[in-house]
N, C-alpha and C positions, 0 to 999 in steps of 0.2 A: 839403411834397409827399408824402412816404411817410405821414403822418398821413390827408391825403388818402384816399390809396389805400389805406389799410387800413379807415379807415371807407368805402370804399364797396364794398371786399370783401366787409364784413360786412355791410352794407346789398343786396345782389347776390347774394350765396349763397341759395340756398333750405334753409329752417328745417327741421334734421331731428328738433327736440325741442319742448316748450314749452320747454325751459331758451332754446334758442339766438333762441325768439321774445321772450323775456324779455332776455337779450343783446340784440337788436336795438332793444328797446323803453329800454333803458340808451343806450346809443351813441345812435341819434336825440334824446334828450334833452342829454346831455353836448355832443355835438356844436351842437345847437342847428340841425336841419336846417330846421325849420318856418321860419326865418329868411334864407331865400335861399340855400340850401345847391342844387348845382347837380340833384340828381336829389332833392330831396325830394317833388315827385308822384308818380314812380317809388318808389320807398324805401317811403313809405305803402303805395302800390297793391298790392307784390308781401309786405309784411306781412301785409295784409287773408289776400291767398292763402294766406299758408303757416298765417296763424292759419284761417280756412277748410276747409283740406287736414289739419290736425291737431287738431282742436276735434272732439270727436265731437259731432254735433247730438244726437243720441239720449238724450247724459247730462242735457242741458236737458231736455229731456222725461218722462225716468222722474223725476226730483227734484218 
């Protein structure tokens, strides 16, 4: 149960680094969310955003 609730803490927090998108990208795998983990659509969805919201598009582009 506490296992539980701490990965979906982490999965639930929004990403204030690339380090803690990188954290999240750990724990979804460890945990094996892709596998019927209860908010694994969710989990994806709100990665996508935080990588999104901290990925500067601009640096793809000047490279």
């Amino acid at each position: 149960m506490a296992y539980s609730a701490s990965v979906d803490a982490i999965l639930f927090t929004p990403a204030e680094t690339l380090a803690d998108i990188r954290l999240k990208i750990d724990v979804m795998r460890e945990a094996e969310i892709e596998d019927g983990w209860w908010c694994a659509k969710e989990a994806i969805a709100l990665l996508a955003i935080d990588a999104e919201r901290l990925i500067d598009p601009t640096r793809e582009a000047a490279t």
